[in-house]
TORTIMAR-686596 format. One record per residue (C-alpha): residue in three letters; x, y, z. Coordinates in steps of 0.25 Angstrom, whole numbers, plus 5000, padded with zeros to 4 digits. Each point is the difference from the previous one (the first is absolute). Layout:
<nodes>
ALAXYZ
...
</nodes>
This chain:
<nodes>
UNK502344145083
UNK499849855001
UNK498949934988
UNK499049965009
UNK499749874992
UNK501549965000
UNK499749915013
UNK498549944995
UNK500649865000
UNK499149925007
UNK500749885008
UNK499049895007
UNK500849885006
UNK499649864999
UNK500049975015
UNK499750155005
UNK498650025004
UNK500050144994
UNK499950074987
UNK501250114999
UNK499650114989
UNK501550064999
UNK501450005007
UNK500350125010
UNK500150025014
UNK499750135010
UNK498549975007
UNK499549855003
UNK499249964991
UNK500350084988
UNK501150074996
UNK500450144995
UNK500950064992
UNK501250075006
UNK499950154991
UNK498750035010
UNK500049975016
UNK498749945007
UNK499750155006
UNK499950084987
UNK499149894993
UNK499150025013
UNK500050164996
UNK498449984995
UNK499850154998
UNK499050074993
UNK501050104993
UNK499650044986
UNK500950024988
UNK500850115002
UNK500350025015
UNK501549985004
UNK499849885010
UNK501250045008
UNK499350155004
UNK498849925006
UNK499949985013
UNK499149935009
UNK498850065006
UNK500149945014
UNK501449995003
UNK500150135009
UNK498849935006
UNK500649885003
UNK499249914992
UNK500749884993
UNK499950014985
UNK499249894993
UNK501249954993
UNK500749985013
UNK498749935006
UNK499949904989
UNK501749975003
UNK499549975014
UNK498949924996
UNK500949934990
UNK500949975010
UNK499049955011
UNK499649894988
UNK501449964998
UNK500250005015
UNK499049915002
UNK500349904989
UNK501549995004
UNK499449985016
UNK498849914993
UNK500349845004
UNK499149964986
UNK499650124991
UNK499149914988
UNK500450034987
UNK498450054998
UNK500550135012
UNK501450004992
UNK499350054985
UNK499050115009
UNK501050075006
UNK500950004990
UNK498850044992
UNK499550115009
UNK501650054999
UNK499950014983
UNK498550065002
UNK500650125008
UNK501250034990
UNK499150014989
UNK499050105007
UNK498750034999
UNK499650104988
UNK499549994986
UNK500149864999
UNK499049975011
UNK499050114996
UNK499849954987
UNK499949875003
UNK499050065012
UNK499250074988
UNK500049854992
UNK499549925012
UNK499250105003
UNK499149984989
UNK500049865000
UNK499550025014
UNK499050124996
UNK499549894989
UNK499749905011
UNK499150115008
UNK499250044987
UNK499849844997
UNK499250005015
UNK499050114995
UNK499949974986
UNK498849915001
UNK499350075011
UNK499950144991
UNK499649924988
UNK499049925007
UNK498950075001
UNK500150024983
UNK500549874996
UNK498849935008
UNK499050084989
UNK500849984988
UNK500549855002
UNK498749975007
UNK500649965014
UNK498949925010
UNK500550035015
UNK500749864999
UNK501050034991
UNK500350165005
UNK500149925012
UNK501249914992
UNK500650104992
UNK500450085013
UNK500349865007
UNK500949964988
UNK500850145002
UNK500649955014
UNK500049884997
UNK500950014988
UNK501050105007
UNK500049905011
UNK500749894991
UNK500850094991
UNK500650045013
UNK500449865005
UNK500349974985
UNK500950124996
UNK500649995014
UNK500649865000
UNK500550034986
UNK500750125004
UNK500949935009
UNK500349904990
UNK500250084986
UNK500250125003
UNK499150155007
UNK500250064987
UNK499549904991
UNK498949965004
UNK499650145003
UNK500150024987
UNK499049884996
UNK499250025010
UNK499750144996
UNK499949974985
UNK498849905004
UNK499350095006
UNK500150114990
UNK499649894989
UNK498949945007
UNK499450155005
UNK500050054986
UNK499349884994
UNK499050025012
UNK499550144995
UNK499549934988
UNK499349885006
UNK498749994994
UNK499549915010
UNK500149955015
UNK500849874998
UNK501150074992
UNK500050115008
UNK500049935014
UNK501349904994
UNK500850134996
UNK499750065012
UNK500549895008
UNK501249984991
UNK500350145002
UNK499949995016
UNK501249874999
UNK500850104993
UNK499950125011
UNK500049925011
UNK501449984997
UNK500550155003
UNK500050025015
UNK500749885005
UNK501150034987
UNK500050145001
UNK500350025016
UNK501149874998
UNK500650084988
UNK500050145005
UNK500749955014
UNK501149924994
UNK500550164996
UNK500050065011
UNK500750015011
UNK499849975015
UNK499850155004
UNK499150044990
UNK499149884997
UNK498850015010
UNK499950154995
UNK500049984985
UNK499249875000
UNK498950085007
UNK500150114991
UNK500049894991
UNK498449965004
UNK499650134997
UNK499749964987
UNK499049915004
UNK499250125004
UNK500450074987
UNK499549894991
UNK498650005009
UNK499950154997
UNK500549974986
UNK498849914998
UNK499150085007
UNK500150144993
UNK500249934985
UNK498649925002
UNK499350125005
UNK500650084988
UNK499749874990
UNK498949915004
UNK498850114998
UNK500350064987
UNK499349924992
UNK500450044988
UNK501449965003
UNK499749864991
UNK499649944987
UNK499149894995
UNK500249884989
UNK498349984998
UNK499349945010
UNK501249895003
UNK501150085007
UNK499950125008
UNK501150075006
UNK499450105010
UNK500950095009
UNK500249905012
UNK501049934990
UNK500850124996
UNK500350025015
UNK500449855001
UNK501050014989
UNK500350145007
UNK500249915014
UNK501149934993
UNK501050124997
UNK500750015013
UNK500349834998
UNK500750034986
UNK500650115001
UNK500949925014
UNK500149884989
UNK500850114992
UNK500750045011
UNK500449865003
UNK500849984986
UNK500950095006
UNK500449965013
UNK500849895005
UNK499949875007
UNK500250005016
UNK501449985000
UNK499649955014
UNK499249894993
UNK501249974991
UNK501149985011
UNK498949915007
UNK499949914986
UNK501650024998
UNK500050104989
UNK501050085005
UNK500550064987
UNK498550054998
UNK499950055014
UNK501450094999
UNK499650074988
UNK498650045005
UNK500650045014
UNK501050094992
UNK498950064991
UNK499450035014
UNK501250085004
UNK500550054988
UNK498450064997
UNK499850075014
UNK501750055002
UNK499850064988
UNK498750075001
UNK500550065013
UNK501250064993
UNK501149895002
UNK500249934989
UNK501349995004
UNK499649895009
UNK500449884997
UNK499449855004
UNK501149945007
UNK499149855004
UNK501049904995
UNK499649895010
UNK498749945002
UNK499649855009
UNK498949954996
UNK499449875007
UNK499749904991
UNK498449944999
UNK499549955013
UNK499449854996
UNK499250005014
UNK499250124996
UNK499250005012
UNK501150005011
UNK500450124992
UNK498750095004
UNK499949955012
UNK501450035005
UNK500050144993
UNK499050055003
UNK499150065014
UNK499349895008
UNK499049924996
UNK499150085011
UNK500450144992
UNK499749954987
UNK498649935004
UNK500050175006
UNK500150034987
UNK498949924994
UNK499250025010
UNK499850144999
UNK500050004986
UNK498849925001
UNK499450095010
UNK500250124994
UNK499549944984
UNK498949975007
UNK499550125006
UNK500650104990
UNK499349924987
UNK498849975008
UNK499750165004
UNK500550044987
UNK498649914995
UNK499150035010
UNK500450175001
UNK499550034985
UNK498849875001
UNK499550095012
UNK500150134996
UNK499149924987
UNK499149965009
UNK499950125008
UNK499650064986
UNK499049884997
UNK499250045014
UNK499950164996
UNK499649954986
UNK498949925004
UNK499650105011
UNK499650084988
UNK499349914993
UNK498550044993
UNK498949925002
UNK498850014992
UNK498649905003
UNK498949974991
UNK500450114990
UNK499249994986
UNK500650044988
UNK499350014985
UNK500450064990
UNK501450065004
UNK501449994993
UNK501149995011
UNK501250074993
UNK500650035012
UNK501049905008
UNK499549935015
UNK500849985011
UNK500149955013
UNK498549975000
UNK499249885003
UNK498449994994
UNK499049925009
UNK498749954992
UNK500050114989
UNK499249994988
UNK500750064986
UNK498949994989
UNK500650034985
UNK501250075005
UNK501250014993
UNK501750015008
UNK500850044988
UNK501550035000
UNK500250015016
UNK500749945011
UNK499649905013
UNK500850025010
UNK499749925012
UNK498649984996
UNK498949905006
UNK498849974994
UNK499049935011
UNK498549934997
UNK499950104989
UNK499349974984
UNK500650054989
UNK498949994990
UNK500350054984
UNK501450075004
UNK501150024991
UNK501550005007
UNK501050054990
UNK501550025002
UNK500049975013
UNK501550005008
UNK499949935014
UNK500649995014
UNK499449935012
UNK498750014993
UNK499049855003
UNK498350004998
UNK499649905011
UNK498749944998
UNK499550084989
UNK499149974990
UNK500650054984
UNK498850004991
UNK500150024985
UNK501350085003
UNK501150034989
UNK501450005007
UNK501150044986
UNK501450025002
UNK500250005015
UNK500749935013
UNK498949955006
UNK500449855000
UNK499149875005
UNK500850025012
UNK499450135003
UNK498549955000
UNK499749925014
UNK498849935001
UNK499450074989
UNK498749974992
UNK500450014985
UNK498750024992
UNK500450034985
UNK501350095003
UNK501150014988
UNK501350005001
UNK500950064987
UNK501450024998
UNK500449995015
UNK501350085002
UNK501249895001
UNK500949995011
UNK500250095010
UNK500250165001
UNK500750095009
UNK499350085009
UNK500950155001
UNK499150055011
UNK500249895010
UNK501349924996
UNK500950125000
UNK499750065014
UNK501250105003
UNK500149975014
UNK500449874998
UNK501350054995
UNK500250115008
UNK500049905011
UNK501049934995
UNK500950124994
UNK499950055016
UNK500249875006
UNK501249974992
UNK500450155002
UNK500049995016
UNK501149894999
UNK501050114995
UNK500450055016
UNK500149865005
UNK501049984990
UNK500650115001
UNK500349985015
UNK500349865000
UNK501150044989
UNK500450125010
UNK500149905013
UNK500249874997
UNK501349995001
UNK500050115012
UNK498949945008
UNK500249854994
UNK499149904993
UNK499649935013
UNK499250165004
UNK499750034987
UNK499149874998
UNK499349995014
UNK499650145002
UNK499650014988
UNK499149875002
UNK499650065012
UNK499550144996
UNK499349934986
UNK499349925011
UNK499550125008
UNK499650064985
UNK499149864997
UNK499550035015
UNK499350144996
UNK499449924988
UNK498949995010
UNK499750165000
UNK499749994985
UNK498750034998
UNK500250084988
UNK500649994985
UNK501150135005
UNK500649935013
UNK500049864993
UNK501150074990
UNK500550085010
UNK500449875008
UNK500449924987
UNK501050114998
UNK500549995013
UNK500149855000
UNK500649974987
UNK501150125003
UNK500549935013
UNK499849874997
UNK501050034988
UNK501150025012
UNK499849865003
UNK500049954987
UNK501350074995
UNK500749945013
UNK499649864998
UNK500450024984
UNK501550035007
UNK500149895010
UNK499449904991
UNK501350034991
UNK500949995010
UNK499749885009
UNK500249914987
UNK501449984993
UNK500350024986
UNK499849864995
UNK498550005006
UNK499550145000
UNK499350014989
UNK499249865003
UNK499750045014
UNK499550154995
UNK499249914990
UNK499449915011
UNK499450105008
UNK499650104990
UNK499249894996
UNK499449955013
UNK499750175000
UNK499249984989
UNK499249865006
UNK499850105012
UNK499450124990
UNK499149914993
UNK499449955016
UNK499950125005
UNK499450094990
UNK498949884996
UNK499749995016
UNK500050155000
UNK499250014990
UNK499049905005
UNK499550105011
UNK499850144994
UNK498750025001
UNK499849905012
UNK501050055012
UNK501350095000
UNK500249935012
UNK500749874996
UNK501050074989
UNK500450105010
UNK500349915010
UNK500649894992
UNK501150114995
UNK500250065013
UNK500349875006
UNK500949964988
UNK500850145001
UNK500149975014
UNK500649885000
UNK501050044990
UNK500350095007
UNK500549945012
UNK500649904990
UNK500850104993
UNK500950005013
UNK500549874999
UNK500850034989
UNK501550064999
UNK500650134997
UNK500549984986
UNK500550145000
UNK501549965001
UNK499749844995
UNK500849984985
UNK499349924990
UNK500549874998
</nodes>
């Protein structure tokens, strides 16, 4: 048997336009070794060690059915065909088909799965990073002692950050390499997460945050440019949306470890007064597994090869495609196989980069398409995603409020309150030498009322204010009641002693369970529309995929006004966010293949970042409305679905379309 590396010599001419990695003839473009003809390196068969490949037999051939290995010949023939009858085939369409032809010999198997498990993470880590400071939120706002502003900015700077690392890490992906800058991007993140756990204080923990976001940001762009450059034509739309799966997995993820986490307070420790670390930042460093353990898996897989042969690295590109093939032959029984490649043409770097994507890729009108409905879709999925769970809090407001107590003109002497108050508001009461010891406020309001020779002693407060009271020769030791809480009061010898410091969680209102059981349902629903755009996206097309499901998530934002209670509202959320994942995964898939190789990663990082401008508008106008009108969310996403929709038709079947 002939040594596979005897013919690595790699030859590049002064005056040729190519790059040739090795000497050999047989196909055009690259070359095989004699030993092993064309249609016995197509035999991609599933066989396992062990079974005598000569006693197999195909199941469709008394059916008449081609066999695949003869399709792919016919489809390989069609190619040459077409670049012999071609008057100018660029040397750009040259590399992908011959591309396309090396992908197939190497097959689909072990190879692709693991590095579909590495990715995977990497993308699982990026869907966590969006509900990571929403679960903690409600916590961190008492323990760093958060104003509305900046909870405001700390879920701003979360988009905001992912937006830049996505056009960052994109750019540099094209230029350095997928792999590498994966690799950094996703050990910033894992840095600057952990040391957020353990900020004391709201600028530190905002700066690590938003250093965290840059380094996740980078995955989506990298991971669908990296993932795509191994696969080939007839599996890509269906493994890349079996790919986005993990985007819901990572919101599930998120979801079930915070509902697990975030209430058991005694999941923490405390250094004195000066640093506390409560359970909110055991599920941040918990958030950050899923980005180390890819950044581990990362050390162990290679470099695009696709990437390498576009920057001329064609020794490097050759080894990794015969790892490919060596790794998935012999896991399917046939090591015997041998990687026969022993000529590759690469182009060398286009100066005029912008002719380059222009001439390789769809129209300008299908790539507007493209980030038109990405637009569209970010804005109305993120927007709902706000304004679902804020309604169904306000929903929960209006019944809390229904059930308020109201007391008048009460008089009190002589009484200890040992026992907590809720939900109450007291109108022109008198308390006379009474004593509040030990208890809780919750949602208290004192109203014209005298306190007159009272004592409150370890008092914890929430939503608790005394508005135009008068507090004579009152004693208040170790509480929250701060000069904050006191509105327009008449202070007439009150002491204040040893006021608590800082700010205190609250575990009956902050660590509501229906907040992540929302979001554990909603990321839950996305599973069938993932599973059907991986089942149909290469049966049905991308073009169909992405305009009915558009379509269908806009009769879904429709029904939004039948909600009327917290049930439908997640009943409808569900629905929306499960066929709007349709949409997404076939946008993801045509994004990838409308760019070439040499841009595709910049592209992806473009948009994903304009999807990230589009998030933070639409879930701060969403946002602005709850409580006011349903009206104007509703009908802003419907009309935004809508006309993606009808956009989503003009662009083109990419079914059959080889990356360049």
């Amino acid at each position: 048997m002939a040594d596979p590396y005897q013919n690595n010599i790699y030859h590049q001419g002064g005056g040729d336009s190519y790059g040739t990695y090795g000497e050999g003839g047989g196909h055009d473009g690259y070359g095989y070794q004699a030993e092993y003809s064309p249609q016995d390196e197509d035999a991609a068969s599933d066989a396992t060690e062990g079974h005598d490949e000569e006693d197999q037999m195909y199941e469709g051939e008394y059916q008449g059915i081609p066999h695949p290995d003869e399709v792919k010949a016919a489809q390989r023939a069609a190619r040459a065909k077409d670049r012999t009858a071609g008057s100018a085939v660029s040397e750009l369409e040259e590399l992908a088909e011959q591309y396309e032809d090396i992908m197939e010999d190497c097959g689909h198997g072990r190879f692709q799965w693991t590095l579909f498990m590495v990715l995977g993470l990497a993308l699982m880590a990026d869907g966590v990073e969006c509900f990571v400071v929403a679960f903690v939120l409600p916590s961190a706002e008492k323990d760093l002692c958060l104003s509305n502003a900046e909870k405001g900015m700390l879920g701003l700077v979360v988009f905001l950050s992912m937006m830049v690392g996505a056009f960052l890490w994109g750019g540099l992906a094209d230029k350095v390499g997928r792999r590498r800058c994966l690799k950094v991007a996703l050990a910033i993140n894992c840095i600057f997460a952990f040391l957020s756990s353990f900020a004391q204080d709201y600028g530190f923990f905002l700066f690590f945050r938003l250093l965290s976001g840059i380094g996740i940001g980078g995955t989506v762009p990298i991971v669908y440019s990296y993932f795509s450059e191994f696969l080939q034509m007839d599996k890509r739309g269906e493994h890349l949306s079996w790919l986005c799966m993990f985007w819901m997995i990572g919101g599930i993820y998120a979801s079930f470890t915070a509902w697990g986490i975030i209430p058991r307070y005694g999941w923490g420790f405390s250094m004195g007064t000066e640093f506390q670390f409560h359970s909110w930042r055991v599920f941040v460093l918990v958030a950050v597994l899923p980005a180390v353990a890819s950044l581990i898996g990362l050390l162990f897989m290679p470099e695009s090869p696709r990437f390498l042969l576009e920057n001329a690295k064609h020794d490097e590109a050759w080894m990794i495609l015969k790892r490919i093939h060596d790794t998935n032959w012999r896991a399917k029984g046939q090591p015997e196989k041998v990687f026969t490649v022993t000529h590759i043409k690469a182009p060398k770097t286009a100066e005029d980069e912008f002719i380059e994507i222009q001439s390789a890729t769809g129209t300008p009108i299908q790539r507007w398409a493209v980030t038109l409905i990405m637009i569209f879709v970010s804005h109305s999925y993120y927007g709902l995603s706000v304004w679902f769970p804020d309604m169904i809090k306000h929903l929960q407001y209006e019944e809390y409020e229904a059930k308020v107590k109201t007391f008048h003109r009460e008089r009190v002497e002589n009484f200890h309150f040992n026992f907590s108050l809720e939900n109450q508001i007291h109108i022109e009461g008198e308390y006379i030498r009474d004593k509040f010891i030990s208890i809780e406020m919750k949602s208290v309001k004192f109203e014209d009322s005298l306190f007159e020779d009272c004592r409150f002693e370890d008092i914890r407060s929430t939503d608790t204010v005394f508005e135009n009271c008068t507090i004579r020769s009152t004693v208040f030791y170790n509480t929250d009641l701060w000069e904050e809480k006191f509105i327009d009061c008449r202070m007439e010898n009150a002491t204040f002693e040893h006021n608590k410091h800082g700010c205190h969680l609250d575990s009956m209102r902050e660590n509501d369970v229906l907040i992540y059981l929302v979001s554990f349902l909603g990321s839950l629903a996305v599973l069938p529309g993932n599973i059907i755009s991986a089942l149909f996206v290469e049966k049905v097309g991308r073009v169909k995929i992405i305009g009915g499901s558009m379509l269908i998530s806009a009769g879904c934002s429709f029904l939004l006004f039948l909600s009327f209670s917290q049930a439908a509202i997640i009943v409808l959320q569900c629905l929306f966010c499960g066929v709007s994942a349709a949409a997404w995964n076939g946008i993801q898939v045509v994004t990838v293949e409308l760019y070439p190789a040499s841009k595709r990663a910049t592209a992806f990082g473009l948009l994903n970042a304009l999807c990230k401008l589009a998030a933070v508008l639409g879930s701060s106008i969403f946002a602005s409305f709850v409580g006011i009108t349903k009206a104007i969310p509703i009908l802003l996403s419907f009309s935004a679905l809508v006309c993606g929709g009808l956009v989503a038709l003009k662009l083109p079947d990419t079914r059959q379309k080889i990356l360049h």
